[in-house]
Short mmCIF file of the C-alpha atoms (twelve columns), coordinates in Angstrom:
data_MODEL
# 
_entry.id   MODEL 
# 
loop_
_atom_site.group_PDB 
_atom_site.id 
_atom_site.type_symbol 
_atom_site.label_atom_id 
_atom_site.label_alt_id 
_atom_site.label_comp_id 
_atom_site.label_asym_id 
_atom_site.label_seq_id 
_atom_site.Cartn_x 
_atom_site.Cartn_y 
_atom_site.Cartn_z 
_atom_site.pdbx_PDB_model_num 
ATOM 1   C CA . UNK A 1   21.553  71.103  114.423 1 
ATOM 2   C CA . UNK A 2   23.398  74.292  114.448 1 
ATOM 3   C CA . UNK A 3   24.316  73.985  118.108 1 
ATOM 4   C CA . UNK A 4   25.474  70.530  117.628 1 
ATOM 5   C CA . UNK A 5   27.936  71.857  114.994 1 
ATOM 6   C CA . UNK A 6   29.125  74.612  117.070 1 
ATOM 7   C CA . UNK A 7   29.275  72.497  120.320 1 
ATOM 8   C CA . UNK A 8   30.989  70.156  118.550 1 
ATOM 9   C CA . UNK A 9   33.959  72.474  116.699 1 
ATOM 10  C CA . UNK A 10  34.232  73.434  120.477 1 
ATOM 11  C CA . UNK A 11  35.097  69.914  121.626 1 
ATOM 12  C CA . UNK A 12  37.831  69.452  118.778 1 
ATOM 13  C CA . UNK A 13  39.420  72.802  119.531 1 
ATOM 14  C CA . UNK A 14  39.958  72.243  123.434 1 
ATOM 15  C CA . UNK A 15  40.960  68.662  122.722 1 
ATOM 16  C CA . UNK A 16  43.205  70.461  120.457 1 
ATOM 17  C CA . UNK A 17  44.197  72.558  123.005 1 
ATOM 18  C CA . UNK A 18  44.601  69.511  125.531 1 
ATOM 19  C CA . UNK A 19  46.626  67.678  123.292 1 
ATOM 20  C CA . UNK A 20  49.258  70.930  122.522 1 
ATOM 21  C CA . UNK A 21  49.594  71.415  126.016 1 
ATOM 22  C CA . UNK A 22  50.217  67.912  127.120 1 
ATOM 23  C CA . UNK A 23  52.940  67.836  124.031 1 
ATOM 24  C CA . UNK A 24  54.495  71.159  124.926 1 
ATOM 25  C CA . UNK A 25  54.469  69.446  129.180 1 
ATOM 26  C CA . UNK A 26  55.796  66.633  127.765 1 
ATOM 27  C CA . UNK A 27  58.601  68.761  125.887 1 
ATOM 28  C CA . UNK A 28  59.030  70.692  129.039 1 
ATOM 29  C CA . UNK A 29  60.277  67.775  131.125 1 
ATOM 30  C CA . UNK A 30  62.304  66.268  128.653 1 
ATOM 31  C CA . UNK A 31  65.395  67.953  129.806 1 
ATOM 32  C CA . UNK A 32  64.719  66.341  133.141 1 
ATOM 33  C CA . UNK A 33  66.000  62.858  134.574 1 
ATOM 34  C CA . UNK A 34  67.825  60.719  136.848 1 
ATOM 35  C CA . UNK A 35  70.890  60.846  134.764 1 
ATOM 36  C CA . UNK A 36  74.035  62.917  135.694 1 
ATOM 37  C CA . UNK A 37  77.321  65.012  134.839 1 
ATOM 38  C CA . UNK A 38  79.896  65.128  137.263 1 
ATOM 39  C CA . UNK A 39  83.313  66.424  136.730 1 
ATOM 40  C CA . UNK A 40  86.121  69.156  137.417 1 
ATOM 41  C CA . UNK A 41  86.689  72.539  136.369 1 
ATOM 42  C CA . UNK A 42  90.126  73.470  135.965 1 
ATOM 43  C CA . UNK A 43  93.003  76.154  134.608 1 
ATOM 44  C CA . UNK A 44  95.688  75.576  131.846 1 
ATOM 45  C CA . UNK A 45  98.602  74.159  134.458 1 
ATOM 46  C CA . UNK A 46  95.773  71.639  135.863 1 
ATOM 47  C CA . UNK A 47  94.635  73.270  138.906 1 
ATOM 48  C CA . UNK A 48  90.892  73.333  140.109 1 
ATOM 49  C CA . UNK A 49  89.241  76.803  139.640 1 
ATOM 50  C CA . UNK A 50  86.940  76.998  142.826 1 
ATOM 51  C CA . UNK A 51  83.626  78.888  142.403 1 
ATOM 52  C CA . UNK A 52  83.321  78.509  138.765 1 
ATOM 53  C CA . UNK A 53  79.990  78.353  137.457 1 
ATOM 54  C CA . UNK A 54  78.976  75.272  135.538 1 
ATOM 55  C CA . UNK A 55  75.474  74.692  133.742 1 
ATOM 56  C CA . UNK A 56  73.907  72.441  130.955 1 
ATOM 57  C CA . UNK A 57  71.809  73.275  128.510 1 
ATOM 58  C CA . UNK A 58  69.903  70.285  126.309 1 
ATOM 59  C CA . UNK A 59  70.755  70.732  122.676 1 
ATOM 60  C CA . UNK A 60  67.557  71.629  120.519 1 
ATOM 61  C CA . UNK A 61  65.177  73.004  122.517 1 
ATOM 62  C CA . UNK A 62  64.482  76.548  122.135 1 
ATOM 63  C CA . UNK A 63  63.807  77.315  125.911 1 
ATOM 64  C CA . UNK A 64  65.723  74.456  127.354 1 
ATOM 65  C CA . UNK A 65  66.025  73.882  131.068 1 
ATOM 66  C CA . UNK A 66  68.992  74.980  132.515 1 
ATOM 67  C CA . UNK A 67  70.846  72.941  135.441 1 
ATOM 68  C CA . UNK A 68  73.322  74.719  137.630 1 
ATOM 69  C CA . UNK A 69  76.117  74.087  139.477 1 
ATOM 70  C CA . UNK A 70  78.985  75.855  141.279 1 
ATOM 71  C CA . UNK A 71  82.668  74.033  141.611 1 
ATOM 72  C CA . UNK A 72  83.944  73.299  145.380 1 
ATOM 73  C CA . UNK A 73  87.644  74.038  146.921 1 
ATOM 74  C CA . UNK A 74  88.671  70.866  144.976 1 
ATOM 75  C CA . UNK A 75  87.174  72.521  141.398 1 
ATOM 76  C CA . UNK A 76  84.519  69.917  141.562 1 
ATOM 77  C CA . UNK A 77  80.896  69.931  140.777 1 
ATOM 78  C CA . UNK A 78  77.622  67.942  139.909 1 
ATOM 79  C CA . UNK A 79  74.664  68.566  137.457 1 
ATOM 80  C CA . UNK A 80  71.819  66.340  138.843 1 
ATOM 81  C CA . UNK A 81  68.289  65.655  137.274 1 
ATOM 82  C CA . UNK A 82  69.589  65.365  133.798 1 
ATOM 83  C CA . UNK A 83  68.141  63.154  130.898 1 
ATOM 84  C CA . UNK A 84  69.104  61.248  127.935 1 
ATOM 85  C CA . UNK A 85  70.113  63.133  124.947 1 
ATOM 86  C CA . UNK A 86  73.163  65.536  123.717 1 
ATOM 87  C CA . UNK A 87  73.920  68.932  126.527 1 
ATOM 88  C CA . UNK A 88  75.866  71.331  125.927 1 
ATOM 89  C CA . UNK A 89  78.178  72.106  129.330 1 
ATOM 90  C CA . UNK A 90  79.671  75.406  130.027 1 
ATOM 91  C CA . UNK A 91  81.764  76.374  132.368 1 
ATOM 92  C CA . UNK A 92  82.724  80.155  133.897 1 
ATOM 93  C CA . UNK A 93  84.854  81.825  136.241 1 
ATOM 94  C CA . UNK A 94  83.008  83.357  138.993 1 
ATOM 95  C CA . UNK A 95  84.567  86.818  137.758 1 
ATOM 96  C CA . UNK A 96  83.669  86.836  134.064 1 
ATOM 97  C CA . UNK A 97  87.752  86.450  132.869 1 
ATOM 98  C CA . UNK A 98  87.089  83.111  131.258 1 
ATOM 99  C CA . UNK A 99  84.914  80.449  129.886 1 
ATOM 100 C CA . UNK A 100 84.661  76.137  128.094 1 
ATOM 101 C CA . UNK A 101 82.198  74.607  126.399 1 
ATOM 102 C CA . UNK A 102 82.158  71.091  125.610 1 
ATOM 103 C CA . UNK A 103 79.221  68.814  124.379 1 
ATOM 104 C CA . UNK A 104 78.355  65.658  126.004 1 
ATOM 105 C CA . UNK A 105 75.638  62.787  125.428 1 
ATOM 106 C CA . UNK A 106 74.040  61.046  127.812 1 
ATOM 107 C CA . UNK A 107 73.167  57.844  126.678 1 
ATOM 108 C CA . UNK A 108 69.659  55.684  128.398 1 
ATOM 109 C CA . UNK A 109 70.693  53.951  131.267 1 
ATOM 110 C CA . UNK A 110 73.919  56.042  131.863 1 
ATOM 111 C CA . UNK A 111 73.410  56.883  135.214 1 
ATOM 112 C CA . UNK A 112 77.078  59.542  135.662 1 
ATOM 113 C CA . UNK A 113 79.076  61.091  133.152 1 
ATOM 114 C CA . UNK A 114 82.344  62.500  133.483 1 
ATOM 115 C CA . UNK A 115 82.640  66.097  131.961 1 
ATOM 116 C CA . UNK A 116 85.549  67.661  132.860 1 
ATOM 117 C CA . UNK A 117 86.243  71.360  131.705 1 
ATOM 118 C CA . UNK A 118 89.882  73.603  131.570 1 
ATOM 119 C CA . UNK A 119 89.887  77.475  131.070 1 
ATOM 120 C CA . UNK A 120 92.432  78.638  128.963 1 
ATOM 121 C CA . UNK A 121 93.759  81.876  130.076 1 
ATOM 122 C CA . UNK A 122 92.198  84.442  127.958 1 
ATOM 123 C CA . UNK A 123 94.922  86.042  124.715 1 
ATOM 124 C CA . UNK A 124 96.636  89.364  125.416 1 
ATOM 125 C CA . UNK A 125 95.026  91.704  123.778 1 
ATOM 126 C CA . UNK A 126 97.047  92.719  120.568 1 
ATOM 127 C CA . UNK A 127 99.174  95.840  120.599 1 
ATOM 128 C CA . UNK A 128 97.627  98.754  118.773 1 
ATOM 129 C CA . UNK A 129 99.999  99.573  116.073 1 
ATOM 130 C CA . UNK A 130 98.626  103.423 116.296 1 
ATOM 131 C CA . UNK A 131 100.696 104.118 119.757 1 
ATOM 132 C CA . UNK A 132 104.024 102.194 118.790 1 
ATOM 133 C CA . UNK A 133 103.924 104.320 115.158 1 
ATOM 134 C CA . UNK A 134 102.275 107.451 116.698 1 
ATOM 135 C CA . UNK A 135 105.466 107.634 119.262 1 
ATOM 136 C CA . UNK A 136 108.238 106.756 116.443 1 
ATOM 137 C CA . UNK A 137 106.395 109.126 113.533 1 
ATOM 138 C CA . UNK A 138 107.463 112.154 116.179 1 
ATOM 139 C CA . UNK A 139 110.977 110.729 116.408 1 
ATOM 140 C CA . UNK A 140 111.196 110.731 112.580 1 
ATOM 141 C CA . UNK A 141 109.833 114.163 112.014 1 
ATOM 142 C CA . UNK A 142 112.298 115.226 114.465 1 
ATOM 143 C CA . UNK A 143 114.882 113.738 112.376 1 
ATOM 144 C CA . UNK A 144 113.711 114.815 108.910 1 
ATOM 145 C CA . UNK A 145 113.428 118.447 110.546 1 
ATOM 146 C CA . UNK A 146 117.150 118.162 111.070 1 
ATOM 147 C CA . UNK A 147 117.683 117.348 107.807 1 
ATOM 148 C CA . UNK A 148 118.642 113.784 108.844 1 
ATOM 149 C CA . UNK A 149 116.135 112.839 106.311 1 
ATOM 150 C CA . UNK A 150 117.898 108.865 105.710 1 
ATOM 151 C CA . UNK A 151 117.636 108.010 109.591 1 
ATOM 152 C CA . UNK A 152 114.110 109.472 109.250 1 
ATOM 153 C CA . UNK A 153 113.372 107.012 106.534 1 
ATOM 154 C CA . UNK A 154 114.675 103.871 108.255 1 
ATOM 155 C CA . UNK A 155 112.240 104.659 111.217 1 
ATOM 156 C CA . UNK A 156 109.880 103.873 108.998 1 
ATOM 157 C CA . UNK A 157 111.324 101.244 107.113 1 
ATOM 158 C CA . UNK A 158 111.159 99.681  110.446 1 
ATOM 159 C CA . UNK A 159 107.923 100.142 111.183 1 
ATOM 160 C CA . UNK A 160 106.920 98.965  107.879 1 
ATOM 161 C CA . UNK A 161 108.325 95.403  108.475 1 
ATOM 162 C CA . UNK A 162 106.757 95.227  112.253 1 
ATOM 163 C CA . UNK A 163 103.045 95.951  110.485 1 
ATOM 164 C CA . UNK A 164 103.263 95.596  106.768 1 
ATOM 165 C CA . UNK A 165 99.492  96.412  106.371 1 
ATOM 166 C CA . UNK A 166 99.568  99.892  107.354 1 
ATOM 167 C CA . UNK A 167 99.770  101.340 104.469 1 
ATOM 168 C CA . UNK A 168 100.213 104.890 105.687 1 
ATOM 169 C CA . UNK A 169 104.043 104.021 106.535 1 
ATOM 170 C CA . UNK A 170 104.586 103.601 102.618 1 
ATOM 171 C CA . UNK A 171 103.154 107.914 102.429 1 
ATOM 172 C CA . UNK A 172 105.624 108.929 104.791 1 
ATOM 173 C CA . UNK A 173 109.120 106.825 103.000 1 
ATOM 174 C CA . UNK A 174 107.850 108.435 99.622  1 
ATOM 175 C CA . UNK A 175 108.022 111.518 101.574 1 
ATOM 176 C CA . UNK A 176 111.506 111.136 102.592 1 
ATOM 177 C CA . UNK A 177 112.497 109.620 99.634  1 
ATOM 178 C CA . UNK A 178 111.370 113.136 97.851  1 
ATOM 179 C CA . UNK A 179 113.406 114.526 100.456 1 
ATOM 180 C CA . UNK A 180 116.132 112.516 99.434  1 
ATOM 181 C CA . UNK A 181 115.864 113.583 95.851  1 
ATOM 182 C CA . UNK A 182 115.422 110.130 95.169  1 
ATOM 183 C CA . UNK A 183 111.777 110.500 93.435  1 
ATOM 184 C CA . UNK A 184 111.894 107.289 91.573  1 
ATOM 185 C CA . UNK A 185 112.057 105.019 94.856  1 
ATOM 186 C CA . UNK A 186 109.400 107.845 96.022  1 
ATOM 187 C CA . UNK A 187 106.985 107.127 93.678  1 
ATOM 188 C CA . UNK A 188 107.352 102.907 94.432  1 
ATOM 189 C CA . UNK A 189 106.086 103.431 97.867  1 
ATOM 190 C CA . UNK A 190 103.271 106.170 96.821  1 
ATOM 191 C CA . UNK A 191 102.071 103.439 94.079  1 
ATOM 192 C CA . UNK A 192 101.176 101.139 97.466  1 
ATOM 193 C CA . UNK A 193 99.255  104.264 99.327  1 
ATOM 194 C CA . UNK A 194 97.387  105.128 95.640  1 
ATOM 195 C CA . UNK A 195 96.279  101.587 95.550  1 
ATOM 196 C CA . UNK A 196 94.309  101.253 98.593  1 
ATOM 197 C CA . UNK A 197 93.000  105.354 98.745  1 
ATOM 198 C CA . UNK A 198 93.301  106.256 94.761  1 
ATOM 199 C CA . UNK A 199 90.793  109.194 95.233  1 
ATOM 200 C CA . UNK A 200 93.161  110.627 97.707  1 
ATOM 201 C CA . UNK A 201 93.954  114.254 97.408  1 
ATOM 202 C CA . UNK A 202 97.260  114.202 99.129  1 
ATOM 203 C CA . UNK A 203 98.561  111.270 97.890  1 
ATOM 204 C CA . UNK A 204 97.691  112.492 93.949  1 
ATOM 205 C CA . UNK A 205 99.525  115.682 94.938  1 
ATOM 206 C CA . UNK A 206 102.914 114.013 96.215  1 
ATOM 207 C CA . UNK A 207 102.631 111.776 92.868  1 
ATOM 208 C CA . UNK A 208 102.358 114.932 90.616  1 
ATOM 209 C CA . UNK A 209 105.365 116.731 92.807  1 
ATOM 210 C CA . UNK A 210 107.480 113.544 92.637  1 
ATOM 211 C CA . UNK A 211 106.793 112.855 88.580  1 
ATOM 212 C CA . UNK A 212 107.926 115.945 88.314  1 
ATOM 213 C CA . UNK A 213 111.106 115.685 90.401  1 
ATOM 214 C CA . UNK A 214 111.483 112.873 87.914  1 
ATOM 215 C CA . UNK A 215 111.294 114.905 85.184  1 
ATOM 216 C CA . UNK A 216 107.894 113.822 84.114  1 
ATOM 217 C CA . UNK A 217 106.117 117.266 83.495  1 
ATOM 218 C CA . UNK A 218 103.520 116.002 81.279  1 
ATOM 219 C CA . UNK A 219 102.455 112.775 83.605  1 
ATOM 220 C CA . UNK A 220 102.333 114.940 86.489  1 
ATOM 221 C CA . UNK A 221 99.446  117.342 84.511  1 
ATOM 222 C CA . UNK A 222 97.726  114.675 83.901  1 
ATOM 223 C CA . UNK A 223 97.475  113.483 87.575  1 
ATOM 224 C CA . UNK A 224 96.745  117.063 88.672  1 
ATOM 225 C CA . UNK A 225 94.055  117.439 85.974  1 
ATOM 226 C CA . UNK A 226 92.094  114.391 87.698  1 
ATOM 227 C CA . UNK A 227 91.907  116.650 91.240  1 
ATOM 228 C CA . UNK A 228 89.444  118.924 92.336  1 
ATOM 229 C CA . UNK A 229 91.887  122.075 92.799  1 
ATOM 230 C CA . UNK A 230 89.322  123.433 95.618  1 
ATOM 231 C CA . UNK A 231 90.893  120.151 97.818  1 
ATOM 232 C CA . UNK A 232 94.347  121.078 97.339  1 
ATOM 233 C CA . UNK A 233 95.819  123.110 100.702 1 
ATOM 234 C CA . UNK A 234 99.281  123.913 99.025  1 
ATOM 235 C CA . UNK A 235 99.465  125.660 95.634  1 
ATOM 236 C CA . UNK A 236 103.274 124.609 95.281  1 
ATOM 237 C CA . UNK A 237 102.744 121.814 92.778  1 
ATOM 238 C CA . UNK A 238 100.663 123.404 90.899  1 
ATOM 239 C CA . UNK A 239 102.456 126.785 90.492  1 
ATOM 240 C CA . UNK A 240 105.690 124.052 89.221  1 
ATOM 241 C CA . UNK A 241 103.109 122.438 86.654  1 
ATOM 242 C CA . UNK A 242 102.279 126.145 85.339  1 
ATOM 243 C CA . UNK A 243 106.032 127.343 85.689  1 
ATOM 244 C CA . UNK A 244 106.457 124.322 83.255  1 
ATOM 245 C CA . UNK A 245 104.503 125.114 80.865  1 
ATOM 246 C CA . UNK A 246 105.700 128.670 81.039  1 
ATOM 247 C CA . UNK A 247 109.283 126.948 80.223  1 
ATOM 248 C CA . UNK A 248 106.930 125.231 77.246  1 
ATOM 249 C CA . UNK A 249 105.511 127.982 75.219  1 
ATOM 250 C CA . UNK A 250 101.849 127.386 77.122  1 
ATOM 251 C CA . UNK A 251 101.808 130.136 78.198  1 
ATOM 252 C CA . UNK A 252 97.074  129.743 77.921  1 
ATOM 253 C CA . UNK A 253 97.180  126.543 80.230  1 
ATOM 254 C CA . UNK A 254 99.688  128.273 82.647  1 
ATOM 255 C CA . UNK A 255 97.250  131.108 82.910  1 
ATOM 256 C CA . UNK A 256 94.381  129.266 83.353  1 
ATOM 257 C CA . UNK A 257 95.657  127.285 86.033  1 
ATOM 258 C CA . UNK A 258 97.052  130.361 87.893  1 
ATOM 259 C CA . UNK A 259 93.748  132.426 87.645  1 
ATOM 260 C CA . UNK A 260 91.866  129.727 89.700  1 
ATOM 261 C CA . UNK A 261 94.905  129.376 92.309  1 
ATOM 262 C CA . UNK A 262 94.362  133.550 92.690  1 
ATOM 263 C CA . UNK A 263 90.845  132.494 93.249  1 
ATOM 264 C CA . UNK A 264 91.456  129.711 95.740  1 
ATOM 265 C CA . UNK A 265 94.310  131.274 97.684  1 
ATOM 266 C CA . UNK A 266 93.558  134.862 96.910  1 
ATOM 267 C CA . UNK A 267 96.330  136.084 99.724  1 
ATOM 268 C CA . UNK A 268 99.290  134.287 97.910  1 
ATOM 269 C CA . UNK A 269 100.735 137.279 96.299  1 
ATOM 270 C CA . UNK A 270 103.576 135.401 94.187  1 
ATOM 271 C CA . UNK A 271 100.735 133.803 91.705  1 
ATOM 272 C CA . UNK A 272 100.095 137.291 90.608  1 
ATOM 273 C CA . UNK A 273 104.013 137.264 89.542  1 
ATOM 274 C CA . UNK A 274 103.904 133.912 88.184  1 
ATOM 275 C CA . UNK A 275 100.547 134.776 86.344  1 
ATOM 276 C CA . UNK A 276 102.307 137.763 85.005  1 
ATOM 277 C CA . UNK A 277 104.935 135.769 83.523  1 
ATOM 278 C CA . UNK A 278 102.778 133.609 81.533  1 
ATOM 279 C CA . UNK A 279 100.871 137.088 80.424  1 
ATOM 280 C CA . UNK A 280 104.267 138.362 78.715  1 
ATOM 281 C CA . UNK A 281 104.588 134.728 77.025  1 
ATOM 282 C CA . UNK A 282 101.157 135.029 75.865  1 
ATOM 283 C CA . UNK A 283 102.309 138.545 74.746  1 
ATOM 284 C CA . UNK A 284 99.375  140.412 76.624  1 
ATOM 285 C CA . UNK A 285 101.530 142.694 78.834  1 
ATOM 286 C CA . UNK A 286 98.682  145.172 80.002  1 
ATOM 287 C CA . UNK A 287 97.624  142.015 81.798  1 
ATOM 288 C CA . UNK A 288 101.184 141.021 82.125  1 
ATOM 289 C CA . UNK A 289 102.054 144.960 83.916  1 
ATOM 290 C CA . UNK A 290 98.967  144.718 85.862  1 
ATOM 291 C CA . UNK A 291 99.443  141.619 87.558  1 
ATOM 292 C CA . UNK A 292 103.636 142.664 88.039  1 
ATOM 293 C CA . UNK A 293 102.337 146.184 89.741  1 
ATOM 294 C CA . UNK A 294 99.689  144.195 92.014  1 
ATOM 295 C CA . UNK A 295 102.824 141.847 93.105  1 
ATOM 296 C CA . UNK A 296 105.174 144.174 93.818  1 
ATOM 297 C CA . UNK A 297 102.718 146.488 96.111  1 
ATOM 298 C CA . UNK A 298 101.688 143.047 98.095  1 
ATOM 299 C CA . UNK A 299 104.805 141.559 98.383  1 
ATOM 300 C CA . UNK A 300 107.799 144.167 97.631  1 
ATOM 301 C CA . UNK A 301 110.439 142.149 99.609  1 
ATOM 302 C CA . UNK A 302 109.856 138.854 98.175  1 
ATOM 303 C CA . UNK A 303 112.544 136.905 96.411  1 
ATOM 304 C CA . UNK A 304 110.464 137.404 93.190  1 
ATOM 305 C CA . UNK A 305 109.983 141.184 93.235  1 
ATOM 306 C CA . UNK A 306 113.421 141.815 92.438  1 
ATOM 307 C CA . UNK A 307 112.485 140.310 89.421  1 
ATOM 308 C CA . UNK A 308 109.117 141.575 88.933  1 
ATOM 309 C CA . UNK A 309 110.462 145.230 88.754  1 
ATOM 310 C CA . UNK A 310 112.924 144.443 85.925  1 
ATOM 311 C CA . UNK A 311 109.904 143.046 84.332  1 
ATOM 312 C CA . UNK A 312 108.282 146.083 84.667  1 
ATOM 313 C CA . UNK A 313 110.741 148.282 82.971  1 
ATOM 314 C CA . UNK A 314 111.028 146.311 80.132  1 
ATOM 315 C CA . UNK A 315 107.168 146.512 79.703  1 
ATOM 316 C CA . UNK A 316 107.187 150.600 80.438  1 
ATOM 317 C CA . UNK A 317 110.061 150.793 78.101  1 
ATOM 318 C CA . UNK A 318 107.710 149.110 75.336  1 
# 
């Protein structure tokens, strides 16, 4: 009885089997007939492209047959075999610069069906902005270097209208535009850069310097107060933002500030002046003389050490 079971599970799985692989034979030559697709292959002004390589593919298989064909001298060529149903016909040049694709049904009974194919000539490859601005940023340095800093600017005003997504090009007019002592217009073009890279050092630093151009002291703190001062390569803004509030009576923030410049740029002897400064505000001159004496050793022909010994007399005189 047990046999029987077994011998008959047996029968039902290789009939099974029988049955999938007559289906999957059957599915095999379904791509195949006595139907078809003739037709031309040819270029954009209408001439036959010889040696292109044609082929159909039936639509919905997942390893469809695939029928080949290569065009003649006249740009002609013939799929053969072919059976009813939707095939998708591609055609290529025999060296890879172009390719169609074109679907076409072949109804029962149809025994030829016209397919004809054209290769557009492939698009030019777009221009890469990067060379065309790379090449006219150097002419506009050059100009700015000369002090020519309003030719400099309509470079890239230029520019800007050729590829108004590059946002870079609105950095370098509020550069020129600082140049120009024109920070207002500056600070338009900077607002475009800030909105696509807010986190930007840089572009935070040439805000604070142009706010305070603009005679915003207080806006351009609070810019500078949202950067992480180890980032910053040039000190110059930030020495202005503590020379302002040296001009203010703060004399505490203006120390603060220039105590971790010393730290970060520890060979830029003219914080030590600056830093002394705000000590004789604050009214601690041992710090103040200290910091004066330091300067003036580093740095004795600097435009500030004139200065910084006159300083220094008033402080011994006291």
């Amino acid at each position: 009885m047990r046999f029987f079971r077994v011998f008959s599970a047996v029968v039902a799985m290789v009939a099974m089997m029988l049955v999938m692989t007559m289906a999957a034979g059957a599915a095999a030559q379904s791509s195949r007939g006595s139907q078809r697709v003739t037709g031309k292959v040819l270029d954009e002004a209408g001439k036959p492209i010889v040696g292109a390589q044609v082929s159909a593919a039936k639509k919905g298989e997942l390893k469809p047959d695939v029928f080949t064909a290569t065009t003649n001298d006249k740009g002609e060529y013939s799929l053969n075999g072919l059976a009813a149903g939707d095939w998708v016909i591609e055609a290529k040049k025999k060296d890879g610069t172009g390719a169609a694709q074109v679907g076409a049904s072949l109804m029962e009974g149809e025994r030829t069906k016209n397919v004809d194919l054209t290769i557009a000539k492939p698009a030019p490859a777009a221009p890469d902005p990067s060379i065309e601005i790379g090449e006219e940023d150097k002419r506009a340095v050059g100009l700015a270097q000369a002090d020519k800093f309003a030719e400099a600017r309509k470079v890239y005003e230029d520019l800007l209208v050729k590829y108004p997504t590059v946002y870079g090009l609105h950095l370098r007019l509020a550069t020129m535009y600082a140049a120009e002592k024109n920070p207002q217009k500056g600070l338009e073009h900077l607002k475009i850069a800030l909105e696509k890279e807010p986190e930007n050092v840089d572009f935070k630093v040439l805000q604070a310097e142009l706010m305070m151009e603009a005679d915003d002291a207080e806006g351009a703190k609070a810019v500078l107060n949202t950067v992480d001062i180890t980032q910053i390569k040039d000190p110059r803004v930030l020495v202005n933002s503590a020379i302002s509030d040296i001009n203010s009576g703060k004399a505490d923030e203006a120390i603060a500030l220039l105590t971790k410049l010393i730290a970060q740029f520890p060979t830029d002897a003219s914080l030590l002046y600056y830093r002394g400064r705000a000590y004789i505000v604050a009214t601690k001159l041992p710090e103040a003389k200290a910091d004066l004496e330091k300067f003036v050793a580093a740095a004795p022909t600097s435009p500030q050490a004139a200065d910084a010994k006159r300083l220094l007399e008033q402080l011994t005189k006291k």
